[in-house]
Z-matrix of the N, CA and C atoms (Angstrom, degrees):
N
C 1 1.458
C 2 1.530 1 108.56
N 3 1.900 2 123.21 1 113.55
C 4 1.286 3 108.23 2 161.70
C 5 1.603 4 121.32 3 -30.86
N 6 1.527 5 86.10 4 158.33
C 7 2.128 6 85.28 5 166.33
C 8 1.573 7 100.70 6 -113.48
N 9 1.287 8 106.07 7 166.10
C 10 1.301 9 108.59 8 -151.95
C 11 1.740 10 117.44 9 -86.54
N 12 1.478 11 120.05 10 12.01
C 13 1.706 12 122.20 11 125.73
C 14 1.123 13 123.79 12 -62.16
N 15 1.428 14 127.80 13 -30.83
C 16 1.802 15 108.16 14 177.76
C 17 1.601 16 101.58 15 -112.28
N 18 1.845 17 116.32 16 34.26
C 19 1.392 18 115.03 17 141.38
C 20 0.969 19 123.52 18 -75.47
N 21 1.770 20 109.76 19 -53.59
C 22 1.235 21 116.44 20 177.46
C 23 1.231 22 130.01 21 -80.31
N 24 1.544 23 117.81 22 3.53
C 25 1.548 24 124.66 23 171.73
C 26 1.446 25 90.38 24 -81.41
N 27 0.929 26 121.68 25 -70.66
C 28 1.797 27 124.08 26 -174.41
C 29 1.969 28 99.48 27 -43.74
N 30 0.813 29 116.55 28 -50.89
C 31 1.875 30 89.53 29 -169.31
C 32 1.574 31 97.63 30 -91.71
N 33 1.703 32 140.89 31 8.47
C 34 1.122 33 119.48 32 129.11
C 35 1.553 34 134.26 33 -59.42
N 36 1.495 35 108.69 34 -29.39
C 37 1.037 36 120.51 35 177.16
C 38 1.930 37 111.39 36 -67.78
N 39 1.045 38 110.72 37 -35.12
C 40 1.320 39 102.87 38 175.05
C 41 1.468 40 123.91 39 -110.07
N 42 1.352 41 101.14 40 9.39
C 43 2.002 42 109.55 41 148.69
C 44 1.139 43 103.54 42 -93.64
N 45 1.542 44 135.86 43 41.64
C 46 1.317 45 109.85 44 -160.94
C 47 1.344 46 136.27 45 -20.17
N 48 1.442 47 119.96 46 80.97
C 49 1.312 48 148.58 47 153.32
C 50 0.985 49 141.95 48 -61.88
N 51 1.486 50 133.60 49 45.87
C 52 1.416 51 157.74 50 -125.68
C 53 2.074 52 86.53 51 -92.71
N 54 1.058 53 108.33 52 -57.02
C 55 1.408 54 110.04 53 -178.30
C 56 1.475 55 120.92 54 -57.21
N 57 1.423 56 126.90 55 -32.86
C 58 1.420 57 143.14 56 163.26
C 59 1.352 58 111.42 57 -64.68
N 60 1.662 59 109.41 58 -34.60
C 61 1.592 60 88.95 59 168.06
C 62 1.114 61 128.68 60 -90.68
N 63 1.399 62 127.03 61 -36.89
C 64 1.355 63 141.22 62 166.66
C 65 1.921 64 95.50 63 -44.42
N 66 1.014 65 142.00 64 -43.66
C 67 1.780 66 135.53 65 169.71
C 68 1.242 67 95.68 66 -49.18
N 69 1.375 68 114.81 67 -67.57
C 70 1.874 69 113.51 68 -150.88
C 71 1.887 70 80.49 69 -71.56
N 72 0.933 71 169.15 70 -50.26
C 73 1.093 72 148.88 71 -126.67
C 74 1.501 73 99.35 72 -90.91
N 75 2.133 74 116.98 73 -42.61
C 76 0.954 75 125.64 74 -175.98
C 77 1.842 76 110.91 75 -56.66
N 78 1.452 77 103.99 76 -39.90
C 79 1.282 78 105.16 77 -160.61
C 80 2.096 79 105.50 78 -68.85
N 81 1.213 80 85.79 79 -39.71
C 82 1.859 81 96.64 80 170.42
C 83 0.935 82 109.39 81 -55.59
N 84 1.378 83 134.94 82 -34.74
C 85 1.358 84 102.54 83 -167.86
C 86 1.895 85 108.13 84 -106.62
N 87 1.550 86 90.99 85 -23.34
C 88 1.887 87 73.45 86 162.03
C 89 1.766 88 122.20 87 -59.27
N 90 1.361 89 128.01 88 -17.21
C 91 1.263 90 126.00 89 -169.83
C 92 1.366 91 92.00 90 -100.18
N 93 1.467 92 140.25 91 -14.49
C 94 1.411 93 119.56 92 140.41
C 95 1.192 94 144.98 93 -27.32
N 96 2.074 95 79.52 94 -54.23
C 97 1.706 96 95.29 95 -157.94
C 98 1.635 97 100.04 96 -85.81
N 99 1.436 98 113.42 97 -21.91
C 100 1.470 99 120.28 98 174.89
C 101 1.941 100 120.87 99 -81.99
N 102 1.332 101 108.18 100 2.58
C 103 1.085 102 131.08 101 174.97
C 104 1.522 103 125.26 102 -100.30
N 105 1.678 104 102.42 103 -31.54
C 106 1.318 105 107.14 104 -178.11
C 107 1.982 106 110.49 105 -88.51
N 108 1.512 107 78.49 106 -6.11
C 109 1.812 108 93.29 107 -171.47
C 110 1.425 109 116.89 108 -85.59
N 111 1.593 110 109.93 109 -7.04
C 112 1.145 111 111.65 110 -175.37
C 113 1.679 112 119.68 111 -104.75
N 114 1.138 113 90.33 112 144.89
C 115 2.294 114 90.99 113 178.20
C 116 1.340 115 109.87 114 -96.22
N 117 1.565 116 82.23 115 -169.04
C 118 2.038 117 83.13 116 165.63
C 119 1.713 118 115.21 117 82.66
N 120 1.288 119 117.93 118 -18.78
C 121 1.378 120 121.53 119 -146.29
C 122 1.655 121 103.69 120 -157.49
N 123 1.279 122 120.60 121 120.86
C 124 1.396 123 103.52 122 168.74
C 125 2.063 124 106.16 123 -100.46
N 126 1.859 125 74.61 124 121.71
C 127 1.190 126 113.34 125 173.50
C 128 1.398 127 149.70 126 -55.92
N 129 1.765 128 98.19 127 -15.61
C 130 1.375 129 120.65 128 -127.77
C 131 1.750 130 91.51 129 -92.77
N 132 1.096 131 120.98 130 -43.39
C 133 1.182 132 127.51 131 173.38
C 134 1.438 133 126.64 132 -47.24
N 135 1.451 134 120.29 133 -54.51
C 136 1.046 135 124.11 134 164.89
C 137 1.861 136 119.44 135 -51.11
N 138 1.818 137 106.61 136 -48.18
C 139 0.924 138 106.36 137 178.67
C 140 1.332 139 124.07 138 -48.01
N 141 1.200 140 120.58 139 -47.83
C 142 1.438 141 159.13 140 -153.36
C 143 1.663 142 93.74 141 -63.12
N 144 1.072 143 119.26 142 -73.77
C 145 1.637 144 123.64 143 152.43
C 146 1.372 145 132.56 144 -35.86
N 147 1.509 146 121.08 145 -40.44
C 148 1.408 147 119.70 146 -170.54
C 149 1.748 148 90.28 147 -82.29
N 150 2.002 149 121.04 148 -23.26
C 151 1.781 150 114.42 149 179.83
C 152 1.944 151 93.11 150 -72.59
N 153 1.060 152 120.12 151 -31.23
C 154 1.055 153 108.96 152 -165.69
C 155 1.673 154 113.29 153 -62.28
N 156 2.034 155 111.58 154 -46.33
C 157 0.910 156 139.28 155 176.14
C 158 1.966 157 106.02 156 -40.22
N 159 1.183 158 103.59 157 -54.13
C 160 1.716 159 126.51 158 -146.96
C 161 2.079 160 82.25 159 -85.73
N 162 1.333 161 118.07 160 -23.70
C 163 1.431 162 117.47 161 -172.42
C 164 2.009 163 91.58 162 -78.12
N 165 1.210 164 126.36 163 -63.03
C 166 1.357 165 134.83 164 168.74
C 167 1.000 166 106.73 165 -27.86
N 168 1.333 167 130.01 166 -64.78
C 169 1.643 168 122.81 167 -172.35
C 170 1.289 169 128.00 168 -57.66
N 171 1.764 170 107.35 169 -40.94
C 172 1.423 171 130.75 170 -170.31
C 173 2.115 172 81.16 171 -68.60
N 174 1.507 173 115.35 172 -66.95
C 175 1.465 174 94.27 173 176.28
C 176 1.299 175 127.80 174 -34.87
N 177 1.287 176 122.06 175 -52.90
C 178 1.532 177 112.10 176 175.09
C 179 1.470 178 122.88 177 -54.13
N 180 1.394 179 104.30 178 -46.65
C 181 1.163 180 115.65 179 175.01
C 182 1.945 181 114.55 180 -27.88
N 183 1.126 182 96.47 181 -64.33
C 184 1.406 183 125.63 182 -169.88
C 185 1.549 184 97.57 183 -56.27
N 186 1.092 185 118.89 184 -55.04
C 187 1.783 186 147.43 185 -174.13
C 188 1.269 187 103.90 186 -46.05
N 189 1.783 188 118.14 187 -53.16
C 190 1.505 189 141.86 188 164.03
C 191 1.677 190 107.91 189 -54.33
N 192 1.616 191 130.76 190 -55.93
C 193 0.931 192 148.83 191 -168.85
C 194 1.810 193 97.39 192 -51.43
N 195 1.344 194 95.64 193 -65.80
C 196 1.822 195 104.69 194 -171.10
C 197 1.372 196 123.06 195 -60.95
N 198 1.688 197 99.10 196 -40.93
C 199 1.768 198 112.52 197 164.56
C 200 1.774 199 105.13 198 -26.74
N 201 2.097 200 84.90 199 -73.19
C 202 1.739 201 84.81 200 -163.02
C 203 1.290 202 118.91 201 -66.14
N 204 1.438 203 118.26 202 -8.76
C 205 1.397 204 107.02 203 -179.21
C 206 1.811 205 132.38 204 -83.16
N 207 1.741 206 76.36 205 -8.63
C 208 1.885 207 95.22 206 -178.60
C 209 1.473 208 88.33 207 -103.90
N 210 1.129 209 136.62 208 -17.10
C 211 1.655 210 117.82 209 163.27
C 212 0.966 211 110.07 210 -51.42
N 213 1.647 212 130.58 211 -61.86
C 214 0.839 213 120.49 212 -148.92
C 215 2.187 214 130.38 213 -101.49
């Protein structure tokens, strides 16, 4: 069963929703960059998921990329 980031990468991917992904991609990686900034706490786990998360999108991304290029 997908998990429910590469649900919604997949039905951005087929609204072609280029702007919805480029957000969710933006928002991942500030909670990276605001994740990797923090002490006190090991982080690594969470992080570890949100690289996994930000790897899914960049696939769609790409997925979106090839669509339009064989459209056109």
């Amino acid at each position: 069963m997908p998990s429910a980031i590469e649900q919604i990468v997949d039905a951005y991917v087929r609204l072609k929703n280029r702007r919805g992904l480029d957000q969710l991609m933006m928002h991942r990686q500030r909670l990276a960059v605001d994740l990797k900034c923090r002490s006190g706490y090991d982080f690594s786990l969470p992080i570890g998921q949100i690289d996994e998360e930000i790897a899914i999108i960049e696939a769609g991304l790409s997925r979106l990329k090839a669509a339009n290029s064989t459209a056109v």
